[in-house]
N, C-alpha and C positions, 0 to 999 in steps of 0.2 A: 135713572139711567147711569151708569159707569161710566165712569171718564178714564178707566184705564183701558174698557173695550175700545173705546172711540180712537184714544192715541195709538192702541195697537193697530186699528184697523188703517188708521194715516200712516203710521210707519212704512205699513207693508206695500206699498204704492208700487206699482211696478214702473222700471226704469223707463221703458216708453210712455206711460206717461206723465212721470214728470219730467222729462222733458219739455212739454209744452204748461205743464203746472205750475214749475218756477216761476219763468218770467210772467205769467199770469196774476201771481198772488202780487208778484215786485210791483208790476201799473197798480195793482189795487191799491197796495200799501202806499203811492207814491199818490193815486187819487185821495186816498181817506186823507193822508199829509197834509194836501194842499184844502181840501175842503176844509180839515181844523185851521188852518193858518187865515184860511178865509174868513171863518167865524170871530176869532178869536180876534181880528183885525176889525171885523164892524162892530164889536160890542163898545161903547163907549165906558168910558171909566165912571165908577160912584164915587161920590162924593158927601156918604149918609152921615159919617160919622161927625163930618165938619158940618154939616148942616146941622144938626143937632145942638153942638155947643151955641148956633149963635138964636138958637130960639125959635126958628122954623118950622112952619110946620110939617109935619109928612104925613097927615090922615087927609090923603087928595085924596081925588076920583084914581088918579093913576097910580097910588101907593096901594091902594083898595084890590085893580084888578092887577098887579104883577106879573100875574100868571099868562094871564093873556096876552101881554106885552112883546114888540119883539125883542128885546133883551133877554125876556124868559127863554121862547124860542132859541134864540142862537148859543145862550147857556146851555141847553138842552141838546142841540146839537154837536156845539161842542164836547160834551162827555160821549155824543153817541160814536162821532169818528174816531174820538181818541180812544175807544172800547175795540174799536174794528179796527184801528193799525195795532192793537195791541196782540187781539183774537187772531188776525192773519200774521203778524209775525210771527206768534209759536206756531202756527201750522206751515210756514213757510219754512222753517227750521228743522221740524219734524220730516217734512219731504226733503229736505237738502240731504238729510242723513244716508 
């Protein structure tokens, strides 16, 4: 797929409607915002590296599944909203033109 077709074809928007396109992508942008701000506020902090020096261990049951955890999850979500306020600002920009 061409990514120069794709931004041409955003360019060419016609002025009715963005119009209503603008302020559309602006709520998205301002939702993805706050869902990252959301995530990035319930992940708790690690503390692997000080855990280490004093001798502890970390081959648990929940060192094991990681992935499945919800810290993975919201890790996870957080790159996915901060990818979509990234992705809808350039095409919010591209229509502003």
């Amino acid at each position: 797929m061409n990514i120069g077709y794709i931004l041409g074809a955003i360019a060419v928007v016609p002025y009715e409607i963005s119009q209503w396109l603008e302020p559309l992508l602006m709520i998205l942008m301002a939702l993805m915002g706050i869902g990252a701000i959301i995530c990035i506020l319930m992940q708790k902090g690690t503390n692997d590296n000080i855990g280490s020096l004093g001798g502890s261990e970390t081959d648990t049951y929940a060192g094991k599944n990681k992935s499945k955890s919800k810290e993975s999850v919201l890790r996870k979500l957080t790159v996915v909203f901060g990818v979509l306020v990234m992705i809808l600002s350039v095409v919010y920009f591209i229509v502003k033109q």
